[in-house]
N, C-alpha and C positions, 0 to 999 in steps of 0.2 A: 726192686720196689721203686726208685727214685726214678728208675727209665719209667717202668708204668705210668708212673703218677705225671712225669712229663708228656707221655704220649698223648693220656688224655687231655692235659688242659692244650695241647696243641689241637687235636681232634674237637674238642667246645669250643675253640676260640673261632676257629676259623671260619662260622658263619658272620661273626662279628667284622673282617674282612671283605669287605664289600666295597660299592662302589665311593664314589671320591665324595665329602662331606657336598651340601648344596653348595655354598660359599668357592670351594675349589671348585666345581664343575663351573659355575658360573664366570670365574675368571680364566678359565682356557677356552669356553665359550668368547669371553668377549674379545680376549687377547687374537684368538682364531678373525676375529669380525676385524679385527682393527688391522691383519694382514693379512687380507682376500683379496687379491687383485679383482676379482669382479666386481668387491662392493666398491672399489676406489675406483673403474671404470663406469660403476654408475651414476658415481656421483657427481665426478669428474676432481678432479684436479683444484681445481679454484672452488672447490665448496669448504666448510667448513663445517664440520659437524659439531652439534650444539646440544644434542642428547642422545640416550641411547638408555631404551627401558624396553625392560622385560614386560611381555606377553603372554599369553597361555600357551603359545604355540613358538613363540622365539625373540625377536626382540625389533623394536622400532626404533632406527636411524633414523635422527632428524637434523637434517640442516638446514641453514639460511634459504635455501630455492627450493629442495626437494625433500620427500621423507622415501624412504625403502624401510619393506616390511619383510626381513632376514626370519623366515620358517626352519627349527632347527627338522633334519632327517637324522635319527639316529639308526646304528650301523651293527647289527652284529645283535642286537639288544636281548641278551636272555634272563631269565628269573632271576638268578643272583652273578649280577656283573663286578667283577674283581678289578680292580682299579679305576681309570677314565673312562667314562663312556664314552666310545667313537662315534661321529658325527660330522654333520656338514650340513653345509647352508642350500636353502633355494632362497634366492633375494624375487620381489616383486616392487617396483618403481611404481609410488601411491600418490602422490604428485607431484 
């Protein structure tokens, strides 16, 4: 009886296991942005990044001289995703 009754609440629970709260997706989101060699290649060296906000589509880097607009491509993405959603950047240089 007590296997049963564990079965089940493991069998209900486990749609409740999904993907990562928005708060965490967003910080391996930025953590990712902050070590991309591309973006640090576009922006160069001597920039200095002075913001970085979210979009509808991914997020906008802004520094001192330029902005890049980082479009997230997510990876793999199905109905109910269990953990991190995997993804990657396309960057666009906006001025």
């Amino acid at each position: 009886m007590k296997r049963a009754f564990l079965i089940l609440i493991v069998i209900y629970s486990l749609p409740l296991i999904a993907a990562l709260p928005p708060l965490a997706q967003s910080l391996r989101e930025i953590k990712a942005l902050s070590q991309d060699p591309e973006l640090y290649s576009l922006l160069g060296s001597a920039e200095i990044i002075e913001n970085i906000a979210k979009t509808p589509t991914g997020y906008l880097i802004t520094g001192r001289f330029k902005q890049v607009v980082a479009t997230i491509v997510h990876r793999h993405l199905t109905k109910k995703p269990i953990g991190p959603i995997s993804f990657e950047f396309t960057y666009e240089v906006v001025s």
